[in-house]
Backbone as JSON Lines, residues from 0, in Angstrom:
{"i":0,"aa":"X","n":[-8.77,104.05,-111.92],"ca":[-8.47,105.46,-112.15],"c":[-7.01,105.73,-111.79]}
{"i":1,"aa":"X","n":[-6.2,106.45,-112.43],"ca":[-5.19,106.99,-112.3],"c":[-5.05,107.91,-111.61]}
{"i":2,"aa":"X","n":[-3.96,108.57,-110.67],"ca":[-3.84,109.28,-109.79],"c":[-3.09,110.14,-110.75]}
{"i":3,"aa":"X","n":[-3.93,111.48,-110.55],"ca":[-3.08,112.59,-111.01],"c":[-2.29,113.48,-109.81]}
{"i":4,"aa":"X","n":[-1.49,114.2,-110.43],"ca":[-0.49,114.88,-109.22],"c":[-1.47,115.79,-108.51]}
{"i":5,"aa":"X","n":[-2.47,116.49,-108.76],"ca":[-3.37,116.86,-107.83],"c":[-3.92,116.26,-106.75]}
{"i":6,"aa":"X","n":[-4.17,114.85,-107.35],"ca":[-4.89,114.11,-106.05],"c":[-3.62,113.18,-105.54]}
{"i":7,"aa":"X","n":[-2.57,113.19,-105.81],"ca":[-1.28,112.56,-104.87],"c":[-1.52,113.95,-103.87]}
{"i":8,"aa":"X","n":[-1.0,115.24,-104.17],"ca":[-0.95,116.21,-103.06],"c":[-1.95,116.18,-102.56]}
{"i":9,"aa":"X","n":[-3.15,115.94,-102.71],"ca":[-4.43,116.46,-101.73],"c":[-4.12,114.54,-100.66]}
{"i":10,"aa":"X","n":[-3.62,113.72,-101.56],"ca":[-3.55,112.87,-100.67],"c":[-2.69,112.72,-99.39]}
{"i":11,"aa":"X","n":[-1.94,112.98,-100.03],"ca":[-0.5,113.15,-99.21],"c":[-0.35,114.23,-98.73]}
{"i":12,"aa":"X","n":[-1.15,115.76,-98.38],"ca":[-1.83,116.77,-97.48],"c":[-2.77,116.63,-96.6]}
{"i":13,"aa":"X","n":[-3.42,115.16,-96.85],"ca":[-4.58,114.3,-95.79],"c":[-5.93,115.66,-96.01]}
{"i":14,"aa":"X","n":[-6.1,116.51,-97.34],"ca":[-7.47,116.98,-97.59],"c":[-8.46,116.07,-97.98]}
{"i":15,"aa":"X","n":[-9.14,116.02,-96.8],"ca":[-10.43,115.57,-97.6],"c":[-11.21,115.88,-98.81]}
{"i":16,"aa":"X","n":[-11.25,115.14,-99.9],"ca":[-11.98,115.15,-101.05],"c":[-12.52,114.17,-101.5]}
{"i":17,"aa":"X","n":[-13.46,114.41,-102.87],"ca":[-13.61,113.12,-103.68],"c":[-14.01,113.43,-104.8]}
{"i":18,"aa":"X","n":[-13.63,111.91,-105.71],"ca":[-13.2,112.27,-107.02],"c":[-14.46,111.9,-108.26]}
{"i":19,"aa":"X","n":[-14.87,112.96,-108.95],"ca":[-16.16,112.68,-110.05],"c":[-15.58,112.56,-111.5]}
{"i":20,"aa":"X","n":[-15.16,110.78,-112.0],"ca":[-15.35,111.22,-113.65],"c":[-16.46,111.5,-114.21]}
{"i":21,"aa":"X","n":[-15.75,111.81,-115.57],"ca":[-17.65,111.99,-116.66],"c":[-16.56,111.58,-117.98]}
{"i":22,"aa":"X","n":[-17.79,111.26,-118.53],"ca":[-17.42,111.0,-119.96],"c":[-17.16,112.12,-121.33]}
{"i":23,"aa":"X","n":[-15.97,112.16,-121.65],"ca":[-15.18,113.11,-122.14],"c":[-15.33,112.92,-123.77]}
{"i":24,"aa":"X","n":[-15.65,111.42,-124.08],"ca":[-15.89,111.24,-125.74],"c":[-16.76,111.79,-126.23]}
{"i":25,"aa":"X","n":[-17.47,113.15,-125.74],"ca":[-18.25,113.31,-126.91],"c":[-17.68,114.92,-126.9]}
{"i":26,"aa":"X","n":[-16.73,115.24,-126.16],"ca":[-16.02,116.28,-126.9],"c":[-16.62,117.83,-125.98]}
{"i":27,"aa":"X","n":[-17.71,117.1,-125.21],"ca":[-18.45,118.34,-124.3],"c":[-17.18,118.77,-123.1]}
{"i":28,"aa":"X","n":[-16.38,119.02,-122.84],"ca":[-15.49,119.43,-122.11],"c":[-15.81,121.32,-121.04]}
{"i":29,"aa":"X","n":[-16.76,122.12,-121.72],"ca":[-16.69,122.95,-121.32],"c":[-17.63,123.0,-119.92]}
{"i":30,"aa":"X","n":[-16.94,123.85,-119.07],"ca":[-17.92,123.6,-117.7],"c":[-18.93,123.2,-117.57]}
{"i":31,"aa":"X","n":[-20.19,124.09,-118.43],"ca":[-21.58,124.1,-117.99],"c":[-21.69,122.76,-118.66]}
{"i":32,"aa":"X","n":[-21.24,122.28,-119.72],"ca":[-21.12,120.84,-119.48],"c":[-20.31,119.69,-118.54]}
{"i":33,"aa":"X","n":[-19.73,119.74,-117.95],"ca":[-19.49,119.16,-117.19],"c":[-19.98,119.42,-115.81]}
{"i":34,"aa":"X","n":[-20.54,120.29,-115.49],"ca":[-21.47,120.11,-114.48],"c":[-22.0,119.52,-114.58]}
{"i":35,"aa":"X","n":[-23.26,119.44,-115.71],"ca":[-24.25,118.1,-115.86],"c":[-23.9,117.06,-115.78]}
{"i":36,"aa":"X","n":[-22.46,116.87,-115.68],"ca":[-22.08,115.44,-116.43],"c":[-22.27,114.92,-115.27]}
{"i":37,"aa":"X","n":[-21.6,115.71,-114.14],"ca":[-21.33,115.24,-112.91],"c":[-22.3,115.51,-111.59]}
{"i":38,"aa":"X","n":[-23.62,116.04,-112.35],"ca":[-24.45,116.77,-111.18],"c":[-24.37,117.54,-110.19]}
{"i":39,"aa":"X","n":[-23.74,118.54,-110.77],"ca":[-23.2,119.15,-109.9],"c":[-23.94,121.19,-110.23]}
{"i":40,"aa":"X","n":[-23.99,121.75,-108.89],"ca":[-24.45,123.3,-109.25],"c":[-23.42,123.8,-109.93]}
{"i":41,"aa":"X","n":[-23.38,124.65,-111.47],"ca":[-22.66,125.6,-111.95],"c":[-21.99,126.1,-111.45]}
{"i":42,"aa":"X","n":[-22.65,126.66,-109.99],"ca":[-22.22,127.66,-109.55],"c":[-21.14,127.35,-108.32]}
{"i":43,"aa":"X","n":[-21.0,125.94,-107.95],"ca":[-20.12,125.5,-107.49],"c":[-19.04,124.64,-107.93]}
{"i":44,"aa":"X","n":[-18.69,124.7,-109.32],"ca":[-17.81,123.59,-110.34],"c":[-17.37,124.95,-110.69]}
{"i":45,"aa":"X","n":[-15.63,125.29,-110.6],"ca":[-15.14,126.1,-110.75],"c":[-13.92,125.51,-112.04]}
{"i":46,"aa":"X","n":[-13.16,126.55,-112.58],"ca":[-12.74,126.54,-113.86],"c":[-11.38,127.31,-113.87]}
{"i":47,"aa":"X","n":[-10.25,127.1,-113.92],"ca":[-8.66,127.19,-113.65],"c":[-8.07,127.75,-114.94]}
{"i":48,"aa":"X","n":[-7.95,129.38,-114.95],"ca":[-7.78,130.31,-115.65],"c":[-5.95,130.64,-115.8]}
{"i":49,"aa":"X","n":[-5.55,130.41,-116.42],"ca":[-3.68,131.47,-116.22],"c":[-3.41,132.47,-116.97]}
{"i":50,"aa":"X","n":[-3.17,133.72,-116.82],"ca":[-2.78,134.56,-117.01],"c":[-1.77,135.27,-116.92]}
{"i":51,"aa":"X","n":[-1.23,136.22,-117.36],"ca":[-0.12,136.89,-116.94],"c":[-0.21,138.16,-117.26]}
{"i":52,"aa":"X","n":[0.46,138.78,-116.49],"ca":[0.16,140.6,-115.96],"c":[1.33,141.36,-116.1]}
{"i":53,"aa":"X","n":[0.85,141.99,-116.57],"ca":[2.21,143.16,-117.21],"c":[3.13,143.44,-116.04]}
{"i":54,"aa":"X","n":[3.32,143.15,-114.88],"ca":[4.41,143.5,-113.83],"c":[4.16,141.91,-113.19]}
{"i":55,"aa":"X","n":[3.08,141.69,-112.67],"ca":[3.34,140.1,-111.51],"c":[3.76,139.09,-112.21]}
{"i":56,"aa":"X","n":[3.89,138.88,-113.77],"ca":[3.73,137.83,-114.59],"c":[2.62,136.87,-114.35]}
{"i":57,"aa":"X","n":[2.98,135.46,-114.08],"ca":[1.94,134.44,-114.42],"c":[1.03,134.58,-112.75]}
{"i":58,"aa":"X","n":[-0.45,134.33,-112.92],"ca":[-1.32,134.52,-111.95],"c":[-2.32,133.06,-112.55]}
{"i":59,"aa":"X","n":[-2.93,132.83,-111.55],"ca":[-4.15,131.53,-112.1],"c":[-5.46,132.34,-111.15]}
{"i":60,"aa":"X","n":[-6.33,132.0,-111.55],"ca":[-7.55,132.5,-111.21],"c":[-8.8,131.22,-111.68]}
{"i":61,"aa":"X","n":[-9.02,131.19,-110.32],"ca":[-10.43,129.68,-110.45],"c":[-12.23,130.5,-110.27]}
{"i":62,"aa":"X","n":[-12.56,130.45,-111.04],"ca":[-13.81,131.06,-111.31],"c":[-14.72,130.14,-111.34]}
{"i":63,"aa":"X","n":[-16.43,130.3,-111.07],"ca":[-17.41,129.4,-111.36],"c":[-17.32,129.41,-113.1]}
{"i":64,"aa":"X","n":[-17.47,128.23,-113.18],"ca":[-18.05,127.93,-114.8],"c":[-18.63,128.79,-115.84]}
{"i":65,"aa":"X","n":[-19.87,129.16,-115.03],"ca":[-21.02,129.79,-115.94],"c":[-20.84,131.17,-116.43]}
{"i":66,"aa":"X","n":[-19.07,131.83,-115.66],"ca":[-19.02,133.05,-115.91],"c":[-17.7,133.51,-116.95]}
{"i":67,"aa":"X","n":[-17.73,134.5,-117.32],"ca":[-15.94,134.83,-117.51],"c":[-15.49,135.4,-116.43]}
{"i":68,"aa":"X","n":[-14.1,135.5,-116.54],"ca":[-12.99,136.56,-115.74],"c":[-13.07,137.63,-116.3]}
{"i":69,"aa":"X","n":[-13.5,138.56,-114.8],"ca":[-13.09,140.29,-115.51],"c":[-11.77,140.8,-115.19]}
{"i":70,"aa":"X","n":[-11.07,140.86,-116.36],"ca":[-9.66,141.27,-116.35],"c":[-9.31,142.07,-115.45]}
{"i":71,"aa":"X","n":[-10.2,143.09,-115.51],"ca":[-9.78,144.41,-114.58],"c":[-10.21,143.89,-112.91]}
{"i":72,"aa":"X","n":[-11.29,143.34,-112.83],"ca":[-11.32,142.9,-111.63],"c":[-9.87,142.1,-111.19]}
{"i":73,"aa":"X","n":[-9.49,141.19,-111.91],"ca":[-8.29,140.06,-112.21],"c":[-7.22,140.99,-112.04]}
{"i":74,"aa":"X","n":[-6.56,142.27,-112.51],"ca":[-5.93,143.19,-112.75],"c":[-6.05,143.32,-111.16]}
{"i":75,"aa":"X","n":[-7.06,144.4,-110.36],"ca":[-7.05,144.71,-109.2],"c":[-6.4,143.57,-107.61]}
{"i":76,"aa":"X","n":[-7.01,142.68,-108.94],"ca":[-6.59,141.34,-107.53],"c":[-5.11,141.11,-107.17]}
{"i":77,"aa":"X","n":[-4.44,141.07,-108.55],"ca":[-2.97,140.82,-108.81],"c":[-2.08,141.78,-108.38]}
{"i":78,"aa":"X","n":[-2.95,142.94,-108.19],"ca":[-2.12,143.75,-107.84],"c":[-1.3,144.05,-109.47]}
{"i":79,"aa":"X","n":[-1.89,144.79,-110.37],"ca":[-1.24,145.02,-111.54],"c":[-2.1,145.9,-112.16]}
{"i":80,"aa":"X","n":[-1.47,146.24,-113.17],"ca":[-2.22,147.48,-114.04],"c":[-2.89,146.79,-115.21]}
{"i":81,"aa":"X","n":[-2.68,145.34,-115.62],"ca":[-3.51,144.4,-116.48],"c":[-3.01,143.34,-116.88]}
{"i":82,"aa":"X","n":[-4.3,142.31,-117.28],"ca":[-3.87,141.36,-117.27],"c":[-4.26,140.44,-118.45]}
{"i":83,"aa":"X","n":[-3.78,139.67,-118.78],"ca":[-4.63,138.92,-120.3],"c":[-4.46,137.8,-119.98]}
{"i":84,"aa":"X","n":[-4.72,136.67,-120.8],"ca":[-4.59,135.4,-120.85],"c":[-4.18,134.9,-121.17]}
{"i":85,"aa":"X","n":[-3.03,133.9,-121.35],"ca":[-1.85,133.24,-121.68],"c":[-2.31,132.37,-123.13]}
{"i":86,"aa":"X","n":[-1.67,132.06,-123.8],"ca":[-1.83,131.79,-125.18],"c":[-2.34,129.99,-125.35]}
{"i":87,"aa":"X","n":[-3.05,129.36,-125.48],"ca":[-3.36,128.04,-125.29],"c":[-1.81,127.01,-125.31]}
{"i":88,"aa":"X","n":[-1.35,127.38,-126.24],"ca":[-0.37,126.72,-126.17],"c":[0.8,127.14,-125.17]}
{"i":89,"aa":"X","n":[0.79,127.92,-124.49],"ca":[1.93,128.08,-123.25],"c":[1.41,127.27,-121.89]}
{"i":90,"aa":"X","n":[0.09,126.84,-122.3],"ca":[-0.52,126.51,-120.7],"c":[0.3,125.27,-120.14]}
{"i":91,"aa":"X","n":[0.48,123.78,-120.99],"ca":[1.04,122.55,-120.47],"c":[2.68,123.07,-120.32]}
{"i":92,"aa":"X","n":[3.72,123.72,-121.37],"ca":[4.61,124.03,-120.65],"c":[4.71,124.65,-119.3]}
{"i":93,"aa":"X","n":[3.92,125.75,-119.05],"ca":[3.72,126.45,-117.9],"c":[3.15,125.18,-116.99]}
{"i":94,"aa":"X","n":[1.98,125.61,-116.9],"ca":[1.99,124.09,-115.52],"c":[1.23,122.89,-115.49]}
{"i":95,"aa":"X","n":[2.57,122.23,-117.02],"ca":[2.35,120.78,-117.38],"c":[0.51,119.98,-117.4]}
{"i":96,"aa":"X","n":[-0.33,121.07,-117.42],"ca":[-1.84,120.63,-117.57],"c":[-1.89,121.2,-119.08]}
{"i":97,"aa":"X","n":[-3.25,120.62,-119.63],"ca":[-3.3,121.19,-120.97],"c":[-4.86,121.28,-121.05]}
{"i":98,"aa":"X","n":[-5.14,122.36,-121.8],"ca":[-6.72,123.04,-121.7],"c":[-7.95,121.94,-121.39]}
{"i":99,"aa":"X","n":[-8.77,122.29,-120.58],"ca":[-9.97,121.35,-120.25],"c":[-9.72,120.48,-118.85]}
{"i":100,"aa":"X","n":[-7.93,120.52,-118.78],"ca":[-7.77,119.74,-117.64],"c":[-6.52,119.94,-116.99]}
{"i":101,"aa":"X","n":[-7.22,121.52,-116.56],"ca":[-5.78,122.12,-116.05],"c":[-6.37,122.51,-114.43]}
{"i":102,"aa":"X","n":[-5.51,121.82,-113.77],"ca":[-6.17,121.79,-112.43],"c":[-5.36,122.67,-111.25]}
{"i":103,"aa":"X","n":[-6.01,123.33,-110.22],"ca":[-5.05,124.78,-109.65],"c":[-4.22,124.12,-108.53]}
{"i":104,"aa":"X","n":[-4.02,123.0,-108.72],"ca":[-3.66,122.2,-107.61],"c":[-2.17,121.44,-108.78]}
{"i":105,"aa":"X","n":[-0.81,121.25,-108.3],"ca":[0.37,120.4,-108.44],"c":[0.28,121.44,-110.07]}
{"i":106,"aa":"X","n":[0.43,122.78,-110.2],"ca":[1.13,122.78,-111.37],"c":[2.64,122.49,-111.17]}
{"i":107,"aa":"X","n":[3.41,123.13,-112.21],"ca":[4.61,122.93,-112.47],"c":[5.6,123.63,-111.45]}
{"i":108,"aa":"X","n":[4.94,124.76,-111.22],"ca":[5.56,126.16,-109.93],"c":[4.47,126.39,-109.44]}
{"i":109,"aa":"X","n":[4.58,127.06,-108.12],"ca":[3.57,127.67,-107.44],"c":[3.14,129.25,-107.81]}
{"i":110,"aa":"X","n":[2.17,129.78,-108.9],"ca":[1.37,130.97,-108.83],"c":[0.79,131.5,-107.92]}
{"i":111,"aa":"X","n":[0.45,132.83,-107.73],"ca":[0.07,133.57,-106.88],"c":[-1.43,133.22,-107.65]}
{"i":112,"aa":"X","n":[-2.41,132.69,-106.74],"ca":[-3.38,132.09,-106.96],"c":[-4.87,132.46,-106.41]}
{"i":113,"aa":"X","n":[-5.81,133.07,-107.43],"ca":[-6.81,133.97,-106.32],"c":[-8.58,133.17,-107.54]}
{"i":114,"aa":"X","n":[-8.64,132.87,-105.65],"ca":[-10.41,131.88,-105.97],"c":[-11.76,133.05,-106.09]}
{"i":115,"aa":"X","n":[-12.67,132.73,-107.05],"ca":[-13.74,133.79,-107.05],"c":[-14.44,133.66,-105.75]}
{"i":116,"aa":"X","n":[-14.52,135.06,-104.7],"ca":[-14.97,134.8,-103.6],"c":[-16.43,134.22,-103.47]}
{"i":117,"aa":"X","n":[-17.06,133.82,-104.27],"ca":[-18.35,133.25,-104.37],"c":[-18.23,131.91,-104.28]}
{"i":118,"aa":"X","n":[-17.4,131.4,-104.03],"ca":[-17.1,129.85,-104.07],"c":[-16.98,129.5,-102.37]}
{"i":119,"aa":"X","n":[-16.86,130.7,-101.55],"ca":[-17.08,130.27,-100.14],"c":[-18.33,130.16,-99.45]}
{"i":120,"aa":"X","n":[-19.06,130.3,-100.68],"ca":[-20.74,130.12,-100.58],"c":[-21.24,128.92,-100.33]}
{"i":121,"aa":"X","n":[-20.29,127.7,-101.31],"ca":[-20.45,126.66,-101.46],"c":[-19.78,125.8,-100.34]}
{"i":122,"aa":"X","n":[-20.38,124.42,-100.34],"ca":[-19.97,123.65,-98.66],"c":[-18.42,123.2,-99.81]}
{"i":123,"aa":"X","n":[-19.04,122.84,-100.98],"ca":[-17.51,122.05,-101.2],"c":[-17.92,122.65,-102.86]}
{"i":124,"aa":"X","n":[-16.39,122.35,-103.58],"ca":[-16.63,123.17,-105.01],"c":[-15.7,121.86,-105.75]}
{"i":125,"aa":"X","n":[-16.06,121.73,-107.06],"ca":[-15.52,121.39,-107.86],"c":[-13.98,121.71,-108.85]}
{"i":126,"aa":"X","n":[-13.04,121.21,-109.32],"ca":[-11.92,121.68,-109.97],"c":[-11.55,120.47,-110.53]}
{"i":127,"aa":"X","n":[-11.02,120.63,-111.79],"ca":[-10.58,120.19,-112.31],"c":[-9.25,118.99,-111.68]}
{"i":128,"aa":"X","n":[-8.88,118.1,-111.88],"ca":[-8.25,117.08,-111.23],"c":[-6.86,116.79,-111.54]}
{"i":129,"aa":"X","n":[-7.18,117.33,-112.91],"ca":[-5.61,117.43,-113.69],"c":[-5.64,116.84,-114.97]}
{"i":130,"aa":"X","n":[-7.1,116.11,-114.89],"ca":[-7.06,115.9,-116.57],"c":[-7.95,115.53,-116.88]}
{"i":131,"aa":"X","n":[-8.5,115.75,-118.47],"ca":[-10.11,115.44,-118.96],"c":[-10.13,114.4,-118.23]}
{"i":132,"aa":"X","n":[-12.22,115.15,-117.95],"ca":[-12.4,113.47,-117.09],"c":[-12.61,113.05,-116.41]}
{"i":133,"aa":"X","n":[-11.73,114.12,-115.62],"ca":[-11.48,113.91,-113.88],"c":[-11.59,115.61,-112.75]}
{"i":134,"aa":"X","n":[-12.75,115.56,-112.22],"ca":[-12.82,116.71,-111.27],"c":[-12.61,116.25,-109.82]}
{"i":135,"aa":"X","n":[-11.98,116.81,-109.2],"ca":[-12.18,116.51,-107.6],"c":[-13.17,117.74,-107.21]}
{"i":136,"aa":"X","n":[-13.61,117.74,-105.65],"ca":[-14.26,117.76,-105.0],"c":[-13.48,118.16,-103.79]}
{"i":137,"aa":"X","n":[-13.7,119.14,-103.41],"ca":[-13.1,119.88,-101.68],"c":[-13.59,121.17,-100.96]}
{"i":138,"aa":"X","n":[-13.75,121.5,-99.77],"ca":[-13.98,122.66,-99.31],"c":[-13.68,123.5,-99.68]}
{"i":139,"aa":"X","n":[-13.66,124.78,-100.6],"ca":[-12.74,125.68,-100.89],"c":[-11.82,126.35,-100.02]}
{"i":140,"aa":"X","n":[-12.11,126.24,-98.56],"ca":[-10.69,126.74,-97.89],"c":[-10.0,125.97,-97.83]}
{"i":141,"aa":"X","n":[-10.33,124.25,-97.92],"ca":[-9.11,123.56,-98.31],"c":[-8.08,123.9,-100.0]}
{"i":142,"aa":"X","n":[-8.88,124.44,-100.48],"ca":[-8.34,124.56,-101.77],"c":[-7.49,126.16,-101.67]}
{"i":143,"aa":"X","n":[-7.38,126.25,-101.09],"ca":[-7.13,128.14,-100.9],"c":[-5.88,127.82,-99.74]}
{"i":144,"aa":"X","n":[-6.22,126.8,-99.24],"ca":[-5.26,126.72,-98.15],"c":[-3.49,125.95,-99.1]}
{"i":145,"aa":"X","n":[-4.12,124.9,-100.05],"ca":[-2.95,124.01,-100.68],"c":[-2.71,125.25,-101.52]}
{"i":146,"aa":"X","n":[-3.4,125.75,-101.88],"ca":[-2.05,126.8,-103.63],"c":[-2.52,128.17,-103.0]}
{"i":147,"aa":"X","n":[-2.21,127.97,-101.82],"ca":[-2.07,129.8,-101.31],"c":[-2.88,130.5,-101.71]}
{"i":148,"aa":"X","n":[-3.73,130.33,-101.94],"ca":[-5.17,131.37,-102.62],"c":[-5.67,131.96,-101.69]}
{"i":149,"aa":"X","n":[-6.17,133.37,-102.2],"ca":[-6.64,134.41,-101.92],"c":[-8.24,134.03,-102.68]}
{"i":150,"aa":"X","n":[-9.52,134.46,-101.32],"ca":[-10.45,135.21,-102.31],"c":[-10.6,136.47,-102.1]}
{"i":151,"aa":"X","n":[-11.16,136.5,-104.15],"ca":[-11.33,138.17,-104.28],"c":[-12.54,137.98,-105.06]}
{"i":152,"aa":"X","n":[-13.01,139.15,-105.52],"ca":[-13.97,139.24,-106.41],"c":[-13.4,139.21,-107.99]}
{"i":153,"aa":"X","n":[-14.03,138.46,-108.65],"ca":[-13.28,138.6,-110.16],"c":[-13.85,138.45,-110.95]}
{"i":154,"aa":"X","n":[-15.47,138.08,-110.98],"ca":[-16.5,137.99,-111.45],"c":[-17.4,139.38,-112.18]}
């Protein structure tokens, strides 16, 4: 396995984690599939959102799988009057990940970064690793602690 820049920083931050592939050839990439892939609760395999807000600009927001982001909740968090979702194709320039395997950990810059507070429910949560394929595995206050995250409600 290849080390993505997520798991160099969680390495080289000494967070404890660990790392789950799954098999990506059949094109199932979306959470509630990849939970199964990896056996893992829905509700603890979270999903790395970017956005940008009419005054804060770019924001990331990590949500459980099984749900969407409510803007306006997302809006309240950011501290902004609203917020949308960045265009598929701005995501790998912005922070060098590209859809399915965009992980909230070693983007390109550091975002003001806010976890769905339901994820402190969980002993450890799932995220993306940095690329199809590849999820790590960590406490969520370790994950809140590396990209400055806030939880809020956004669900």
């Amino acid at each position: 396995m290849t080390k993505t820049n997520a798991l160099r920083i969680l390495d080289t931050e000494g967070i404890p984690h660990s790392v789950r592939e799954y098999d990506a050839a059949d094109g199932k990439i979306d959470g509630l599939s990849v939970a199964e892939k990896i056996g893992r609760d829905p509700g603890c395999v979270f999903k790395t959102l970017v956005t940008t807000g009419k005054n804060t600009g770019i924001n990331v927001f990590v949500i459980p799988v099984e749900f969407e982001l409510d803007l306006k909740k997302a809006a309240v968090a950011a501290d902004d009057k609203s917020i949308e979702m960045i265009k598929a194709r701005d995501l790998e320039p912005l922070t060098g990940y590209i859809h399915g395997g965009c992980s909230p950990v070693g983007m390109k810059k550091t975002f003001p970064t806010f976890i769905e507070e339901t994820a402190e429910l969980c002993e450890a949560i799932n995220v993306s690793a940095g690329r199809i394929g590849l999820q790590m595995e960590l406490a969520p206050a370790d994950l809140a602690r590396i990209t400055g995250a806030v939880f809020r409600d956004l669900i």
